[in-house]
Backbone as CSV, one residue per row, in Angstrom:
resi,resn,N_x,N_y,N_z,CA_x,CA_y,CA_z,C_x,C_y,C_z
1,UNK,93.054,114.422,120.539,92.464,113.470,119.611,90.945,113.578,119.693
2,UNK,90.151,114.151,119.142,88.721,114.597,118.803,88.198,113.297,118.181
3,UNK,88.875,112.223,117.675,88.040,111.269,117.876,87.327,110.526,118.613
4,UNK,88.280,110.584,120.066,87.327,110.138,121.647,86.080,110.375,121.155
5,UNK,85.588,111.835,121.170,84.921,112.673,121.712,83.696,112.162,120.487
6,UNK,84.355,111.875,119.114,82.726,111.845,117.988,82.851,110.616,118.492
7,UNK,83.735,109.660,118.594,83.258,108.302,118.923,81.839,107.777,119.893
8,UNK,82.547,108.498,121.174,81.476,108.571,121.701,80.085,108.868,121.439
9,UNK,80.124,110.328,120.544,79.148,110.598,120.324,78.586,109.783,119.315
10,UNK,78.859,109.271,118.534,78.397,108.093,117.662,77.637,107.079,117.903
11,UNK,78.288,106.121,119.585,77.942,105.139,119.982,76.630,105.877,120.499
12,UNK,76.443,107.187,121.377,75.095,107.118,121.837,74.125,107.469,120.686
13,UNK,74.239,107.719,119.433,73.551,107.903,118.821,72.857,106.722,117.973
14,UNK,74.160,105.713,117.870,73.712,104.551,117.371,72.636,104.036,118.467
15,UNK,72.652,103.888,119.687,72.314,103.569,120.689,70.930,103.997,120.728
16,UNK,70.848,105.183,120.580,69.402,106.108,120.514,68.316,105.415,118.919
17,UNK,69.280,105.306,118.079,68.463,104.510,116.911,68.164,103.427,117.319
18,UNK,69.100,102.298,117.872,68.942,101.071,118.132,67.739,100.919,119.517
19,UNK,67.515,101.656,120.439,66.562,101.400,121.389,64.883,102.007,121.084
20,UNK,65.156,102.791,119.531,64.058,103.638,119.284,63.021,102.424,118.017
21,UNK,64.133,101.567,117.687,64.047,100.594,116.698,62.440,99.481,117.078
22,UNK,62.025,99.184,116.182,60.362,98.177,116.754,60.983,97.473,117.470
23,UNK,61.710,96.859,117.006,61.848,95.207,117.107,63.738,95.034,117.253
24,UNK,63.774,94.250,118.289,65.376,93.688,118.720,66.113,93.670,117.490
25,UNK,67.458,94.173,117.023,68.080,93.534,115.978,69.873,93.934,116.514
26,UNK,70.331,93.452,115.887,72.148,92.879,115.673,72.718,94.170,114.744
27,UNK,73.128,95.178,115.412,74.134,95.853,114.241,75.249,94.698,113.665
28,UNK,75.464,94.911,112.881,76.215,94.347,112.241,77.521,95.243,111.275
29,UNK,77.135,96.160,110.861,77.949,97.424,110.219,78.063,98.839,110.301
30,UNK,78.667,99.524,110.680,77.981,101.126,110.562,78.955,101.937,109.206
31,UNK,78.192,102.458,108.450,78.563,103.100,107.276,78.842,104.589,107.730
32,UNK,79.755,104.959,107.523,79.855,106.609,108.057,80.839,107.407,106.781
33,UNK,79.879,108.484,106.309,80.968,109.475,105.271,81.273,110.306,106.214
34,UNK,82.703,110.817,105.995,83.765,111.535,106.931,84.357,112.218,105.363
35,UNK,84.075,113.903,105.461,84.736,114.699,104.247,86.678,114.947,104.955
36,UNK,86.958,114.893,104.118,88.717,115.106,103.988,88.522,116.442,105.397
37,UNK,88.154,117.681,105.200,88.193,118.874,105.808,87.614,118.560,107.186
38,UNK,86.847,117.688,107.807,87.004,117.533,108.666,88.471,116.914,110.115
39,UNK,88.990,116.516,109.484,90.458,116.550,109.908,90.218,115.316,111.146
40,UNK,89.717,114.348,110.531,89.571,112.736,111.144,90.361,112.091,110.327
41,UNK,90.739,111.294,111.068,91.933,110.258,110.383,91.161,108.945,110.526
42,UNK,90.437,108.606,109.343,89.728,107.599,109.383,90.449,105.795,110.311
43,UNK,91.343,105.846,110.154,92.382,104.860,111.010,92.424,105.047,112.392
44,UNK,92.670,105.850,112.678,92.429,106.553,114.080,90.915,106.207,114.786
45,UNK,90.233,107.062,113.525,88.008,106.445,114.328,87.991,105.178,114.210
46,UNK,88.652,104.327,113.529,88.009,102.619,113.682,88.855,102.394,115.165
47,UNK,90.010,102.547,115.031,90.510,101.942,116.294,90.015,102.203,117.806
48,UNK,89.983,104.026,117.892,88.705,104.488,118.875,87.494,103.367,118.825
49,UNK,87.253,103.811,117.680,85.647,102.757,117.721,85.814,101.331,118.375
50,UNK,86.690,100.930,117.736,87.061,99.481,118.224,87.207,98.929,119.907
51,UNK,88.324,100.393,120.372,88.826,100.254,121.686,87.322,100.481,122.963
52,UNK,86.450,101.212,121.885,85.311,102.284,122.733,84.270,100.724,122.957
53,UNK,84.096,100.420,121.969,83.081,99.404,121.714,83.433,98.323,122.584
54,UNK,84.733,98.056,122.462,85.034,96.167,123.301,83.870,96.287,124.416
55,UNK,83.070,95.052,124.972,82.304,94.545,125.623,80.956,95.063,125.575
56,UNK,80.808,95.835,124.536,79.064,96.309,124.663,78.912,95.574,123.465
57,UNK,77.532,96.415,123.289,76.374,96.449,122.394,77.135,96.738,120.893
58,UNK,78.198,96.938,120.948,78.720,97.455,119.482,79.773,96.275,119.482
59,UNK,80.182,95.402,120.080,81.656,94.960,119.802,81.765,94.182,118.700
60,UNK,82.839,93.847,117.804,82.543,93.484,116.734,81.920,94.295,115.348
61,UNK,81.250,95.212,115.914,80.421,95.841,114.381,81.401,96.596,113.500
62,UNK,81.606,96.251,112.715,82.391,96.802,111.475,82.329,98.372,111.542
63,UNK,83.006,99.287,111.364,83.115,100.830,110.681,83.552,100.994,109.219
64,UNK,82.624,101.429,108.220,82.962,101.639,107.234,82.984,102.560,107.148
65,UNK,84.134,103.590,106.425,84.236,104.709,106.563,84.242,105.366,104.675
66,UNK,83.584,105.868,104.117,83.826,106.701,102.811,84.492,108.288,103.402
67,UNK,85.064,108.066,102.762,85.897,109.680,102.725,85.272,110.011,101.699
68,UNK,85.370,111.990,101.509,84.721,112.754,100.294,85.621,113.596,100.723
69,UNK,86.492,114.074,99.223,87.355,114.740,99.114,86.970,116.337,99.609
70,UNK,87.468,117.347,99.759,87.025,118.695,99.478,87.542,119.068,98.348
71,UNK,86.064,119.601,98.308,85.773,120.467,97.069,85.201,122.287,97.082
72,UNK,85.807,122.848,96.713,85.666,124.235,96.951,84.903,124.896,95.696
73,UNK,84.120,126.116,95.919,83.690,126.604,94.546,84.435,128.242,94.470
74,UNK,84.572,128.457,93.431,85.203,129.755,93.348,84.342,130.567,92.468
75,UNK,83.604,131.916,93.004,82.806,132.699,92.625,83.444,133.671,91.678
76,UNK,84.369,133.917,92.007,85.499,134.897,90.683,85.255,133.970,89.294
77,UNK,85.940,132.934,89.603,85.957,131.958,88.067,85.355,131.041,87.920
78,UNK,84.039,131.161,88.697,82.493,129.993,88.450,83.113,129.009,88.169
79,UNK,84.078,128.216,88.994,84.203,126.508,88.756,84.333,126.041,90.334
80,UNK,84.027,125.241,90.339,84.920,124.239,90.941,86.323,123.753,91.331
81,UNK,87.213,123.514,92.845,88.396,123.261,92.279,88.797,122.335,93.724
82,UNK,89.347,121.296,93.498,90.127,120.786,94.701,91.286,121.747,95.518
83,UNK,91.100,122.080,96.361,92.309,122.779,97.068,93.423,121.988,97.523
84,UNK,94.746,122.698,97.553,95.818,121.765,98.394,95.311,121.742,100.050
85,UNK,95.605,120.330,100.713,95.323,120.560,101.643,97.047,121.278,102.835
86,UNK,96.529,121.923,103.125,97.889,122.664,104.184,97.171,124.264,104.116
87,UNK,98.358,124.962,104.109,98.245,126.549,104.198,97.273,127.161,103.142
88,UNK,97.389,127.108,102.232,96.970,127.739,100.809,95.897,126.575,100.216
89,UNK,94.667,127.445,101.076,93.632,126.542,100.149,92.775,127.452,98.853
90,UNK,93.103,128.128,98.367,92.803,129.585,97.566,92.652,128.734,96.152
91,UNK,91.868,129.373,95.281,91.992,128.955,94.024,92.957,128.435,93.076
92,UNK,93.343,128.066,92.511,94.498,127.589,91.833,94.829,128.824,90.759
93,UNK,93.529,128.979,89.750,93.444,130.199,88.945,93.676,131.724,89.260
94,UNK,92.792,132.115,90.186,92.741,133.598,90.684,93.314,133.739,91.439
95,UNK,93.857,132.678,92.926,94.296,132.815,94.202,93.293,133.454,94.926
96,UNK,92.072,133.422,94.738,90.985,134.091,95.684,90.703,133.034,96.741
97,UNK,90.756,133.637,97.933,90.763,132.584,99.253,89.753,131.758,99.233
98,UNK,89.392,130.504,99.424,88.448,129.428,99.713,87.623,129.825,100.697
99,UNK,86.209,130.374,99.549,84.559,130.740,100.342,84.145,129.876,100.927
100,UNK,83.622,129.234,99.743,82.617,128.450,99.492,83.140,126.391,99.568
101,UNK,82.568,125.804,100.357,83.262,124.763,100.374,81.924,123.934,100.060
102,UNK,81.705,123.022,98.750,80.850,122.497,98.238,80.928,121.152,99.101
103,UNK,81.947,120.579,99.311,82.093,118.851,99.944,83.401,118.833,100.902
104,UNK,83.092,117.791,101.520,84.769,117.928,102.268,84.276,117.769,103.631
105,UNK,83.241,118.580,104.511,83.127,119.216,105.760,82.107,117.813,106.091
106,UNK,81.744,117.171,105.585,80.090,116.100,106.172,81.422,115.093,107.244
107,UNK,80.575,114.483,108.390,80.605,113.959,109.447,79.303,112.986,109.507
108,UNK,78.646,111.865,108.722,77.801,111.228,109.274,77.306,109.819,109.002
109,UNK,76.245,109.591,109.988,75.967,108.209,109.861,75.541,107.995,107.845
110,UNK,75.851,107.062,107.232,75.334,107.004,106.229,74.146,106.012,105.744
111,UNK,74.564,104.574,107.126,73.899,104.100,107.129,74.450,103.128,107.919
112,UNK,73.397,101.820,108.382,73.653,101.144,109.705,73.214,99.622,109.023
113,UNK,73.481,98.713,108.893,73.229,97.402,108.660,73.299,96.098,110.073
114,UNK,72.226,95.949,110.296,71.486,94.894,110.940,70.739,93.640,110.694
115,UNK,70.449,93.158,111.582,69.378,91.577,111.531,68.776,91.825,112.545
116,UNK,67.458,90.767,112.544,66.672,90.476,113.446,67.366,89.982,114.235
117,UNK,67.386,90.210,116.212,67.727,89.295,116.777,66.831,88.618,116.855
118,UNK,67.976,87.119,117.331,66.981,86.016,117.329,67.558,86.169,119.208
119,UNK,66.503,85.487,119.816,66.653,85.179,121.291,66.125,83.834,121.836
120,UNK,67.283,83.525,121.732,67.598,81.607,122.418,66.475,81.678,124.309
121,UNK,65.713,80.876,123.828,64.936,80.291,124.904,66.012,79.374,125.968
């Protein structure tokens, strides 16, 4: 399960933004696009996330996840084409094997939503 492994790597990265940040603030959300071809099971990373996070600095913060389909380009017949995902990801038209992969492969933060902390005297 290779989600351990980005999870982790996620939290220290959030971590690295959040301590690099001016001023104290509250994640509150993390936005993340995850393409189809990366082979994450978006259900799978929240629950990691979830299980990874209990008692820190993240617990509670939402994972929003956008998926982006793959999309392949085919240089024989200059279009565009969704591939099946399994064995045969080849053109639909020519059957020329899948070069070029326009979308599908991204893994990243998209964006992070916060507040000011406030800190009780």
């Amino acid at each position: 399960m290779h989600e351990v492994d980005m999870t982790k790597a996620l939290i220290l990265t959030i971590k690295d933004w959040q301590e690099s940040h001016p001023e104290p603030v509250k994640i509150e959300k993390v936005h993340l696009i995850v393409g189809q071809f990366t082979c994450v099971e978006p259900v799978s990373l929240e629950f990691t996330f979830a299980a990874q996070t209990k008692g820190t600095f993240l617990d509670g913060v939402a994972l929003v996840i956008q998926e982006t389909p793959l999309i392949a380009y085919c240089h024989t017949c200059q279009q565009e084409y969704a591939p099946n995902i399994g064995l045969q990801y080849s053109c639909p038209d020519c059957h020329q094997p899948m070069d070029d992969i326009r979308s599908g492969r991204e893994l990243k933060i998209d964006r992070i939503e916060y507040a000011p902390l406030t800190l009780h005297s």
